[in-house]
DOZASE-535889 format. One record per residue (C-alpha): residue number from 1; x, z, y. Coordinates in steps of 0.1 Angstrom, whole numbers. Last residue first. Example, Ala and Ser with C-alpha at 12.3 -4.5 7.8 and 13.67 -1.06 7.14 Angstrom:
<recs>
<rec><resi>2</resi><xx>137</xx><zz>71</zz><yy>-11</yy></rec>
<rec><resi>1</resi><xx>123</xx><zz>78</zz><yy>-45</yy></rec>
</recs>
This chain:
<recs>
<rec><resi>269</resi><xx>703</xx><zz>886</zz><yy>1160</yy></rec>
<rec><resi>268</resi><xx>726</xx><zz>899</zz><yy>1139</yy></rec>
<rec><resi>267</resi><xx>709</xx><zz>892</zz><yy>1102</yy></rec>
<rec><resi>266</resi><xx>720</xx><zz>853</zz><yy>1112</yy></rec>
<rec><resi>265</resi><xx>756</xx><zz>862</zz><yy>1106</yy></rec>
<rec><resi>264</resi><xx>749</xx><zz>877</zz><yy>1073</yy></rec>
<rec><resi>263</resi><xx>744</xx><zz>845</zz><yy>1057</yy></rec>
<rec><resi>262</resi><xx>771</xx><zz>825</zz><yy>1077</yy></rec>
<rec><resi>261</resi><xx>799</xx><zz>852</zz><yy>1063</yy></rec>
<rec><resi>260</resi><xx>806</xx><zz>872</zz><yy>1099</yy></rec>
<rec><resi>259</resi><xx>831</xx><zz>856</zz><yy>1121</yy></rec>
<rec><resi>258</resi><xx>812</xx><zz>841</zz><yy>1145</yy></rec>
<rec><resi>257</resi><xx>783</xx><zz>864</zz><yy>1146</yy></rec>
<rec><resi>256</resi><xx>811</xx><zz>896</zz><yy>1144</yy></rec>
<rec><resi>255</resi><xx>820</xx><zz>877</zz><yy>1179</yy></rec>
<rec><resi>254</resi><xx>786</xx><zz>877</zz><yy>1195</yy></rec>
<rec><resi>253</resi><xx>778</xx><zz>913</zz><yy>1179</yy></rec>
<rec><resi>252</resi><xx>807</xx><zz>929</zz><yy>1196</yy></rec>
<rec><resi>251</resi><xx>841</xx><zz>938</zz><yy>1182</yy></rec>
<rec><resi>250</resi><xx>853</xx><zz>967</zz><yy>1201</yy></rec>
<rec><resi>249</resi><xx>888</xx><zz>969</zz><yy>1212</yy></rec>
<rec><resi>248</resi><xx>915</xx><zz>991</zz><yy>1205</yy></rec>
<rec><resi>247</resi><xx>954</xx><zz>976</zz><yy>1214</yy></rec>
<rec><resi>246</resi><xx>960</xx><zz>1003</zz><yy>1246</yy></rec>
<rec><resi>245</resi><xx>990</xx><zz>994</zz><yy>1263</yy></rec>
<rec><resi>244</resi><xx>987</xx><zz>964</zz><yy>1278</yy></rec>
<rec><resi>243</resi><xx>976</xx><zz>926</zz><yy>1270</yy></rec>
<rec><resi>242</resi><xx>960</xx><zz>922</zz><yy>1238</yy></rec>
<rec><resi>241</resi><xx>978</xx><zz>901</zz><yy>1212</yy></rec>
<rec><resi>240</resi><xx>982</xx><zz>930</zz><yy>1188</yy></rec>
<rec><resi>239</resi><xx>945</xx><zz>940</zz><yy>1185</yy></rec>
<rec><resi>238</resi><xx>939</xx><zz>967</zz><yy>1169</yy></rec>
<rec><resi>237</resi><xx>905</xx><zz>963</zz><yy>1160</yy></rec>
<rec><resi>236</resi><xx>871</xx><zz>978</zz><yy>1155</yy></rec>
<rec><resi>235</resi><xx>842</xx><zz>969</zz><yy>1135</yy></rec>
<rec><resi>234</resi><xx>808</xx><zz>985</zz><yy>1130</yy></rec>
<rec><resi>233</resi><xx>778</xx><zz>969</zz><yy>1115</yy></rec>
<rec><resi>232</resi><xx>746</xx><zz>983</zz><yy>1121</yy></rec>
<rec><resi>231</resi><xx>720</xx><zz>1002</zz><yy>1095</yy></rec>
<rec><resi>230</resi><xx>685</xx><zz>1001</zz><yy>1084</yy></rec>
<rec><resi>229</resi><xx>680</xx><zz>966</zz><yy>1080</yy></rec>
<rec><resi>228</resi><xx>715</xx><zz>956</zz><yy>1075</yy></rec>
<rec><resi>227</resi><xx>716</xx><zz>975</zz><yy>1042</yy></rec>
<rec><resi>226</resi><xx>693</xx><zz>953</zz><yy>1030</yy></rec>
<rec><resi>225</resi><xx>719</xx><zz>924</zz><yy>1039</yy></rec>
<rec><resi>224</resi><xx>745</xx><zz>942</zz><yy>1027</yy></rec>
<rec><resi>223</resi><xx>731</xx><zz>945</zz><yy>993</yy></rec>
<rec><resi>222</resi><xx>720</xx><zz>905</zz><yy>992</yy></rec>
<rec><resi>221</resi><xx>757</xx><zz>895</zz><yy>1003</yy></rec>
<rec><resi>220</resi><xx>772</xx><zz>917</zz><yy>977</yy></rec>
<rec><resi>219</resi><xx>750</xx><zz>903</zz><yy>948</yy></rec>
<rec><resi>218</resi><xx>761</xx><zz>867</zz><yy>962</yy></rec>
<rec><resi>217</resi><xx>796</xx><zz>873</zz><yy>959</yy></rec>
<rec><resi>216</resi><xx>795</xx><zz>885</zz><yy>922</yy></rec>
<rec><resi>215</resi><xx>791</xx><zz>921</zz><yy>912</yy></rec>
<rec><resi>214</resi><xx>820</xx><zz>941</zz><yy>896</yy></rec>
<rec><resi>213</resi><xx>799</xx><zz>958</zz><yy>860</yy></rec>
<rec><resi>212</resi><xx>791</xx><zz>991</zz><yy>865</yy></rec>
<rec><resi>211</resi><xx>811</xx><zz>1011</zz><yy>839</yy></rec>
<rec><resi>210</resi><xx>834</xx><zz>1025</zz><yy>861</yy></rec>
<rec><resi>209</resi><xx>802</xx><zz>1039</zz><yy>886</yy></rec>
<rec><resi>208</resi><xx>784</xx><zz>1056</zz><yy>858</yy></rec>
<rec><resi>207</resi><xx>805</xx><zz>1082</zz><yy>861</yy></rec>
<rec><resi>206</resi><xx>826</xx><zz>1089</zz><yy>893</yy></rec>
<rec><resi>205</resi><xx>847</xx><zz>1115</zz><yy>887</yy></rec>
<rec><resi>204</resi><xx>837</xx><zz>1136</zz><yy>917</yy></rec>
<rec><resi>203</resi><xx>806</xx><zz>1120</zz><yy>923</yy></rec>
<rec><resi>202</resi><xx>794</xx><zz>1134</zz><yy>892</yy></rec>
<rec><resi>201</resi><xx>766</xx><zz>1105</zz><yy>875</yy></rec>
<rec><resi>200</resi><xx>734</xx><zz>1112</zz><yy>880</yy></rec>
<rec><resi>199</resi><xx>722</xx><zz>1073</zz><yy>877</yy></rec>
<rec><resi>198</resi><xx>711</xx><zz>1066</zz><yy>906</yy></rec>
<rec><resi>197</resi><xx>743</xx><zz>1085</zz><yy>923</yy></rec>
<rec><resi>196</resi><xx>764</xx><zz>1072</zz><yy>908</yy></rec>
<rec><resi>195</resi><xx>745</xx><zz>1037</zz><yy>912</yy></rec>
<rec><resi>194</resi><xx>750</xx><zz>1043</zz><yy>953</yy></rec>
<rec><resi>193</resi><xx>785</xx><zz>1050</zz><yy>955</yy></rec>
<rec><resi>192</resi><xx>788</xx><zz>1020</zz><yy>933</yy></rec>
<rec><resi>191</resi><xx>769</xx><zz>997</zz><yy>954</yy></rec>
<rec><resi>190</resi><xx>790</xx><zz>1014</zz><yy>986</yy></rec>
<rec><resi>189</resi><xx>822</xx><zz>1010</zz><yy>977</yy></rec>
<rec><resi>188</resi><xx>817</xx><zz>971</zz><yy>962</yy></rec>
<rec><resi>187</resi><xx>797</xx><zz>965</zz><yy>996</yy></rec>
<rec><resi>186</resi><xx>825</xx><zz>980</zz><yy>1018</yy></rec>
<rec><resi>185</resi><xx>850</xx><zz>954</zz><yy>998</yy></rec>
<rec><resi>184</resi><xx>826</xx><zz>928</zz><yy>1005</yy></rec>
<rec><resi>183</resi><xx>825</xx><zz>934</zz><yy>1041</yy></rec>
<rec><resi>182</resi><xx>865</xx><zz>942</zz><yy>1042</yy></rec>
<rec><resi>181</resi><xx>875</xx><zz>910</zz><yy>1029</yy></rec>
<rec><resi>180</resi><xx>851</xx><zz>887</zz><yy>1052</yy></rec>
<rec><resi>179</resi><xx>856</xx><zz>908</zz><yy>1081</yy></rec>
<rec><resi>178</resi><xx>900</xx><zz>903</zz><yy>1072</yy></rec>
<rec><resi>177</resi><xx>896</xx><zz>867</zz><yy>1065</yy></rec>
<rec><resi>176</resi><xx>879</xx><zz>859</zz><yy>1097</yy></rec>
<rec><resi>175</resi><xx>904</xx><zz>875</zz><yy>1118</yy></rec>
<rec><resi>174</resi><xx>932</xx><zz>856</zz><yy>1100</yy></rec>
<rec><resi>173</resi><xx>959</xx><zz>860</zz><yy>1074</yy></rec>
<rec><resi>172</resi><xx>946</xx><zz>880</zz><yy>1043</yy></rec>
<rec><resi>171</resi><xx>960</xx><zz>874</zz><yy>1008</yy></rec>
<rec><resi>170</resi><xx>938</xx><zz>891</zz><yy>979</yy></rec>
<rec><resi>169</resi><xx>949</xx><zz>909</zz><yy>948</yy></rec>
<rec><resi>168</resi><xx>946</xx><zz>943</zz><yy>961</yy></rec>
<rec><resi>167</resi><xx>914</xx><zz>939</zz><yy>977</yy></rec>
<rec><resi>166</resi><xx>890</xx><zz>937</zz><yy>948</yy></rec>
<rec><resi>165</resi><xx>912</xx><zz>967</zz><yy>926</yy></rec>
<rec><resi>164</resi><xx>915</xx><zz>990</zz><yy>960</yy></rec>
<rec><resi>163</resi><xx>874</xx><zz>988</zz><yy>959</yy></rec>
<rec><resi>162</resi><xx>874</xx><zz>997</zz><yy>926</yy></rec>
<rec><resi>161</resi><xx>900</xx><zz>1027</zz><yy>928</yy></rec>
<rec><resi>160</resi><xx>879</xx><zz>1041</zz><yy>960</yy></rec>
<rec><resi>159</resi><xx>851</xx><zz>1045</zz><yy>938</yy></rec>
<rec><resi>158</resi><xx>873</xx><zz>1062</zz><yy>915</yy></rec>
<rec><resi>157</resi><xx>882</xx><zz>1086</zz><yy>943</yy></rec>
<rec><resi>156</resi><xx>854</xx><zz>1093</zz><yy>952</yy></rec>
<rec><resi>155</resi><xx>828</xx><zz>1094</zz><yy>977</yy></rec>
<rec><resi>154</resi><xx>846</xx><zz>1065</zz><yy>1002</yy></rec>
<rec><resi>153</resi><xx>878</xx><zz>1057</zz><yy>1020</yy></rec>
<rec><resi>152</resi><xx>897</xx><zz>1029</zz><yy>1018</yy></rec>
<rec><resi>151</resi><xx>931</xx><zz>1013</zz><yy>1030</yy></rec>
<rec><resi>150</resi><xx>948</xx><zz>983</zz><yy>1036</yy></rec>
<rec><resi>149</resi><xx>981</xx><zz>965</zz><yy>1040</yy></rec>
<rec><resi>148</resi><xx>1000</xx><zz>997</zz><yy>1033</yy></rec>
<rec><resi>147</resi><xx>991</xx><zz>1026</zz><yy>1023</yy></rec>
<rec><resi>146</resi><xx>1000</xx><zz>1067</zz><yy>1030</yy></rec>
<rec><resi>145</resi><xx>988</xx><zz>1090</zz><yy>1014</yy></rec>
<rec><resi>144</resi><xx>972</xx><zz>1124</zz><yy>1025</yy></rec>
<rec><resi>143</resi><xx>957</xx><zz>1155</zz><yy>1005</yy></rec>
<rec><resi>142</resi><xx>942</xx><zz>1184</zz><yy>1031</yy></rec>
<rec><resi>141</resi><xx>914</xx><zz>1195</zz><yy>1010</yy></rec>
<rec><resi>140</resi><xx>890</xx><zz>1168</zz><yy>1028</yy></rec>
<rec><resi>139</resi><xx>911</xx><zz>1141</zz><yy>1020</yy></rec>
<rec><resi>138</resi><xx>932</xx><zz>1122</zz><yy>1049</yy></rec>
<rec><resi>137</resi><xx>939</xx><zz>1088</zz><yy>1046</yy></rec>
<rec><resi>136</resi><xx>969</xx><zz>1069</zz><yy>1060</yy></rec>
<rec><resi>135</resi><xx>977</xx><zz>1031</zz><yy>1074</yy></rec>
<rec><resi>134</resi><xx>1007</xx><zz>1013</zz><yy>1083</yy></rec>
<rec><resi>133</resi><xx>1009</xx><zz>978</zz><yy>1103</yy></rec>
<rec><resi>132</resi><xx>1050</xx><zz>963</zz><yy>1096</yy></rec>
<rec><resi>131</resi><xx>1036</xx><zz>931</zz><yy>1082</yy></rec>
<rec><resi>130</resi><xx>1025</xx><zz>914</zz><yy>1110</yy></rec>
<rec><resi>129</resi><xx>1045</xx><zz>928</zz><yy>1146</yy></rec>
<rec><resi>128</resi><xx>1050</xx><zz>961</zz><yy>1169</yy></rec>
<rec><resi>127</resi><xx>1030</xx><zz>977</zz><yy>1138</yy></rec>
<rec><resi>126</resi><xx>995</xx><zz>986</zz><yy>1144</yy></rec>
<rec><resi>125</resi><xx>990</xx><zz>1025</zz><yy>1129</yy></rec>
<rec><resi>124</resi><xx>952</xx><zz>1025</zz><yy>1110</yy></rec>
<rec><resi>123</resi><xx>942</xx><zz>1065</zz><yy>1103</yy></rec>
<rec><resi>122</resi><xx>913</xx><zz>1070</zz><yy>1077</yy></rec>
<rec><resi>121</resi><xx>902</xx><zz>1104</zz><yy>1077</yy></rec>
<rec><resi>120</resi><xx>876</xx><zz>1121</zz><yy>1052</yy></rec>
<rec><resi>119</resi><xx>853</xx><zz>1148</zz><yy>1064</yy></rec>
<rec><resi>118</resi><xx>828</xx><zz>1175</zz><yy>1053</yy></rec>
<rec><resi>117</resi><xx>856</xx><zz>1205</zz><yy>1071</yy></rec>
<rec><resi>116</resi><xx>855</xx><zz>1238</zz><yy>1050</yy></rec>
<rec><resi>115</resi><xx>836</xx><zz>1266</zz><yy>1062</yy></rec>
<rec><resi>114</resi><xx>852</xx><zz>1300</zz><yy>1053</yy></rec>
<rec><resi>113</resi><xx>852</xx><zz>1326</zz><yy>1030</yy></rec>
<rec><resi>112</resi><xx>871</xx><zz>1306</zz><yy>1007</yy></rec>
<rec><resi>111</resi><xx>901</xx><zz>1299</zz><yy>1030</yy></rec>
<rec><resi>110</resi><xx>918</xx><zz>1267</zz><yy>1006</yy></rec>
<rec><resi>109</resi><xx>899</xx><zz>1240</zz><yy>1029</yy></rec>
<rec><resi>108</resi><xx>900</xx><zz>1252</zz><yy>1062</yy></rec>
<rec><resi>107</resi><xx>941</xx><zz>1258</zz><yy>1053</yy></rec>
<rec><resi>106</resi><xx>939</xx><zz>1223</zz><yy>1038</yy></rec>
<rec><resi>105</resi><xx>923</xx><zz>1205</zz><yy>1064</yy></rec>
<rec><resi>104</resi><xx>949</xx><zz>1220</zz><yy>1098</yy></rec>
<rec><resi>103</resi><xx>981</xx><zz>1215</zz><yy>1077</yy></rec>
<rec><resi>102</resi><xx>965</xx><zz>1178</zz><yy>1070</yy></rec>
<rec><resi>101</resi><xx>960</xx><zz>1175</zz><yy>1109</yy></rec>
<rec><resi>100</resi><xx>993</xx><zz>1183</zz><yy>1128</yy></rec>
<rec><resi>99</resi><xx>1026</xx><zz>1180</zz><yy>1111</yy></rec>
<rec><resi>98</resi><xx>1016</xx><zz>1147</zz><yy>1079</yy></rec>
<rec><resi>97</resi><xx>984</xx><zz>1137</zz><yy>1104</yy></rec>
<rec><resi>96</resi><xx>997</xx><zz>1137</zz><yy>1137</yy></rec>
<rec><resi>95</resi><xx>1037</xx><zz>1129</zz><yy>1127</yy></rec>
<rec><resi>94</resi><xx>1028</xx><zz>1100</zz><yy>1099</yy></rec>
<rec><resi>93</resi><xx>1002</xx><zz>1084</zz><yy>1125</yy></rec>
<rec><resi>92</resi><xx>1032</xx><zz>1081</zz><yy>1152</yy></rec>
<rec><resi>91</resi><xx>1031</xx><zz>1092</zz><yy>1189</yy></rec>
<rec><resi>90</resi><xx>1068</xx><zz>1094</zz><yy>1195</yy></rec>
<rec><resi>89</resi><xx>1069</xx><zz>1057</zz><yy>1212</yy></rec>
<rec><resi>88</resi><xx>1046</xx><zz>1069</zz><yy>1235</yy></rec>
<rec><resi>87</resi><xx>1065</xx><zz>1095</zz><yy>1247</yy></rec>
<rec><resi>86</resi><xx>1077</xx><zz>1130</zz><yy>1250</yy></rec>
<rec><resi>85</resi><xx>1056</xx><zz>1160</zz><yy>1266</yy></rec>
<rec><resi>84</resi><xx>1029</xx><zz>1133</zz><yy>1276</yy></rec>
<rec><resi>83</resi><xx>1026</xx><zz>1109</zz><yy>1247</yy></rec>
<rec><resi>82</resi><xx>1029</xx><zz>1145</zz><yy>1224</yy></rec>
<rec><resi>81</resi><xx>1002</xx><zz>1159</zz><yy>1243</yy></rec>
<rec><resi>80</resi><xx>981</xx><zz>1127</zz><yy>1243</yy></rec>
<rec><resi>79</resi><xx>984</xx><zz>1124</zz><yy>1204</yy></rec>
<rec><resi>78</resi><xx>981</xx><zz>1166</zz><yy>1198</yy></rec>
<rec><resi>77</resi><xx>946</xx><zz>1158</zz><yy>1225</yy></rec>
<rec><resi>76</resi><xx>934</xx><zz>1127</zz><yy>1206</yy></rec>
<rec><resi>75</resi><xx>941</xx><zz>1145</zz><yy>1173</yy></rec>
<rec><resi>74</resi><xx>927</xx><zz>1177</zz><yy>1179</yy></rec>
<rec><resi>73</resi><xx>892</xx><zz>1154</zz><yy>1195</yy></rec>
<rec><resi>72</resi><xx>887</xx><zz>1134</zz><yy>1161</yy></rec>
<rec><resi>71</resi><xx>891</xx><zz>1163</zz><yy>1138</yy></rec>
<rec><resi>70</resi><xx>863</xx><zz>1180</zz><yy>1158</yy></rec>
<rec><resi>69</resi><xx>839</xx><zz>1151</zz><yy>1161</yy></rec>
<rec><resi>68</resi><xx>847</xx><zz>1143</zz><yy>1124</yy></rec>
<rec><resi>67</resi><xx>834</xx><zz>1177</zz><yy>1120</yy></rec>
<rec><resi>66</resi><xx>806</xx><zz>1176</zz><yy>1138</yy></rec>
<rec><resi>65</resi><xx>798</xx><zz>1141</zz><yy>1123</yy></rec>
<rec><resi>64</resi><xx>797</xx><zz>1153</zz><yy>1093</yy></rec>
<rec><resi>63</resi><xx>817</xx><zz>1131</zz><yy>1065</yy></rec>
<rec><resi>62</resi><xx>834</xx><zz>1098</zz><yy>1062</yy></rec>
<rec><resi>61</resi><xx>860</xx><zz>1089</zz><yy>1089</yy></rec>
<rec><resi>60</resi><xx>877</xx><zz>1054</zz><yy>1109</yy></rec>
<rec><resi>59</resi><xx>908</xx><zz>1062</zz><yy>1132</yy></rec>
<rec><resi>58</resi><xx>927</xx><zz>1041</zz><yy>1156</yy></rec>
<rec><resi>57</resi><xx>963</xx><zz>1043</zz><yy>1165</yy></rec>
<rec><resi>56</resi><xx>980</xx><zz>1019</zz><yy>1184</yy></rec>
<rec><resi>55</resi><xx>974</xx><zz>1032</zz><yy>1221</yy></rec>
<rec><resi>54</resi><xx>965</xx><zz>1067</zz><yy>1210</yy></rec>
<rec><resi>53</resi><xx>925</xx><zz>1080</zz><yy>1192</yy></rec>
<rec><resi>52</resi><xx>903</xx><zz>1051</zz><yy>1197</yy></rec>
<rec><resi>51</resi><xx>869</xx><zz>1058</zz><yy>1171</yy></rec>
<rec><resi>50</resi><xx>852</xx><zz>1046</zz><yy>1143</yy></rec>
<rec><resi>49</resi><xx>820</xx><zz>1062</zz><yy>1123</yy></rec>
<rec><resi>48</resi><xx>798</xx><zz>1063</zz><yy>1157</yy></rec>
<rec><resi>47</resi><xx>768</xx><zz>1074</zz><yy>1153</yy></rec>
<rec><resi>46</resi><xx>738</xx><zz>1045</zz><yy>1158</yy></rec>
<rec><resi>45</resi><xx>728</xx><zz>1043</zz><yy>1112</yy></rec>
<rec><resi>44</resi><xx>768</xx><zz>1036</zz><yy>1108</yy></rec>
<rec><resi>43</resi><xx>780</xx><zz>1008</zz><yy>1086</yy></rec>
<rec><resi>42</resi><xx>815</xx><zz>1007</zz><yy>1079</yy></rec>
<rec><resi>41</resi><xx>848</xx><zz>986</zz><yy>1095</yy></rec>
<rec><resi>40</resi><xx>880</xx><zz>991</zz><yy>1100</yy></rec>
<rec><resi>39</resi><xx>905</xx><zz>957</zz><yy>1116</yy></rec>
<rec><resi>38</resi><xx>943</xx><zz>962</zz><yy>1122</yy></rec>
<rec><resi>37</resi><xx>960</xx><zz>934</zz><yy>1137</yy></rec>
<rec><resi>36</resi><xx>960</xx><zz>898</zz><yy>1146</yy></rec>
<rec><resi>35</resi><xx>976</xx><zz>887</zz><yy>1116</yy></rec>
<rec><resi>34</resi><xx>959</xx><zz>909</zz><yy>1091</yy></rec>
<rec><resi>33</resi><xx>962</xx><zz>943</zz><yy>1081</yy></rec>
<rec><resi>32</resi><xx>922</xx><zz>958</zz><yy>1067</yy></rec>
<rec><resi>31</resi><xx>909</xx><zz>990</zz><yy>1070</yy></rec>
<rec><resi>30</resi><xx>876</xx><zz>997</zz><yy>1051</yy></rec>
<rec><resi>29</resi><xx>853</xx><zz>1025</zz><yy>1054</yy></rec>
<rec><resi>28</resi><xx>824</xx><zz>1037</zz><yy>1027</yy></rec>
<rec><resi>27</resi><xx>793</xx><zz>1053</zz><yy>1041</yy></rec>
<rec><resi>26</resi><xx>781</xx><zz>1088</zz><yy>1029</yy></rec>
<rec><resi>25</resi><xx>756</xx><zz>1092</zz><yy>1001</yy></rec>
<rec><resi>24</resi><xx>775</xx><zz>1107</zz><yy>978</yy></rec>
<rec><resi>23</resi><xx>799</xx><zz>1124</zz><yy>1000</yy></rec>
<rec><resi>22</resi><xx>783</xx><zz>1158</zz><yy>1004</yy></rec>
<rec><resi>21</resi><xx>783</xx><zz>1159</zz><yy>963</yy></rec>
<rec><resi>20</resi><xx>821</xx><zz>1157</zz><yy>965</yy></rec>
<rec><resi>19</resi><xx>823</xx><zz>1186</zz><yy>996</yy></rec>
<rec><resi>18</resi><xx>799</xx><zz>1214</zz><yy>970</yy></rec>
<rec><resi>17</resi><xx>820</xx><zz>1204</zz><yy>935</yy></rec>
<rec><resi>16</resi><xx>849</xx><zz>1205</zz><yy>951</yy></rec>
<rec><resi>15</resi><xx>842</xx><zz>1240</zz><yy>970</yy></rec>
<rec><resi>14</resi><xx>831</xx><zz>1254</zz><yy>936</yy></rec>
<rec><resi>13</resi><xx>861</xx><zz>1246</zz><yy>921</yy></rec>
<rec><resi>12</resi><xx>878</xx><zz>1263</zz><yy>953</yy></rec>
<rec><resi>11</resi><xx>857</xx><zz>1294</zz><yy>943</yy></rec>
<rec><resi>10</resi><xx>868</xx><zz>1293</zz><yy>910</yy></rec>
<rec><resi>9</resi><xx>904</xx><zz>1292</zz><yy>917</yy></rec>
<rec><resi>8</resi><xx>900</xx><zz>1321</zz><yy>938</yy></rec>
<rec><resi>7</resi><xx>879</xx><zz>1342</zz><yy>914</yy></rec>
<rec><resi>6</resi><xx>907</xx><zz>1334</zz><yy>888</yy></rec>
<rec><resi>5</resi><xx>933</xx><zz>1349</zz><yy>915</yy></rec>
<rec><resi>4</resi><xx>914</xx><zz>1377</zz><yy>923</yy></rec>
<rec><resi>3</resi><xx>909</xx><zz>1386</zz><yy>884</yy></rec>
<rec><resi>2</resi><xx>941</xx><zz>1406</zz><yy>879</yy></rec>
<rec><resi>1</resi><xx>933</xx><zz>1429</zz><yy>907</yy></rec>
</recs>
């Protein structure tokens, strides 16, 4: 009897160990305030990483797709319930994830004998004007923060820690500036994601990856350009000069060409 809670600890341990190593070679996401709105961006391989979920809400995940598929469709239906049983207004990233979803991650999580969910939320909230834009992330045991400005998610957390280090220090005003940030923010993420794992470091804590020395512009540029070859840029936005309700738009290839660093514009077409 004495041992049940021991075992338990164990187990979730275990379930660490197990959801970290899923992660490793999962792509990074980067959400990005500027003065136009909220831009996330990854790199997919054709399934979509970044989705719509309310009028000003739009979410970006790591993981399974099945379960990002599941988390996905309980928020767009608590969002649309809530729009519908009160109102817009009361659709708020802090009520969905801190009342509805992170309850939801951390019981799946915590129930041993049970499948836990192989995702990582990132949920963008546009402000009614610059500056006042929010942002949370989700962890796959039911942990969320909130953030300001912008927001990562990748393997681990001190993966996430070098890709906060590169952004934290920057201004971002336009468009432009918010691709160019979060491409080479992505890169960072994903370079070290990648040399963890190269070099058979945990995912968890991330060795190997602190020691890796930050890359120069140049060395990102190359990395996302082979990454290019077997994967496609995704960006959203939340755009807060759009006409109506709903802010989310696509951005296609012939704007990301225009906004896109000029040597990764050209890997487009």
């Amino acid at each position: 009897m004495y041992e049940e809670p021991y075992r338990w600890v164990e187990a979730v341990g275990n379930r660490r160990q197990y959801l970290d190593a899923q992660f490793a070679q999962g792509s990074p996401v980067v959400g990005v305030s500027c003065d136009q709105g909220i831009l996330l961006m990854t790199m997919s391989k054709g399934t979509p990483k970044l989705y719509e979920i309310y009028d000003r809400l739009a979410l970006g995940g790591m993981g399974h797709p099945a379960d990002l598929e599941k988390l996905r469709f309980t928020l767009l239906e608590m969002a649309h319930v809530e729009g519908f049983n009160r109102s817009a207004s009361d659709v708020t990233g802090s009520r969905l994830i801190k009342y509805g979803i992170a309850p939801v991650v951390k019981q799946a999580f915590e129930e041993v004998f049970k499948a836990p969910f192989i995702a990582k939320l990132l949920l963008g909230e546009l402000g009614q004007k610059a500056g006042k834009d929010g942002f949370l992330t989700i962890n796959y045991d039911g942990v969320f923060e909130e953030k300001n400005r912008y927001a990562v998610l990748a393997a681990s957390s001190s993966v996430e820690q070098r890709m906060v280090e590169y952004l934290r220090p920057q201004s971002c005003v336009s468009l432009k500036d918010a691709v160019d940030l979060a491409i080479h923010a992505w890169a960072i993420g994903d370079r070290a994601q990648r040399h963890t794992d190269d070099t058979g470091g945990d995912p968890k804590d991330g060795k190997g990856s602190s020691d890796q020395p930050v890359a120069d512009s140049q060395t990102l540029m190359t990395h996302i350009r082979q990454c290019m070859q077997g994967k496609s840029i995704e960006c959203v936005l939340l755009d807060r000069h759009v006409a109506g309700t709903s802010k989310y738009r696509t951005l296609g290839s012939g704007e990301l060409e225009t906004l896109l660093p000029k040597d990764l514009s050209s890997a487009l077409t």
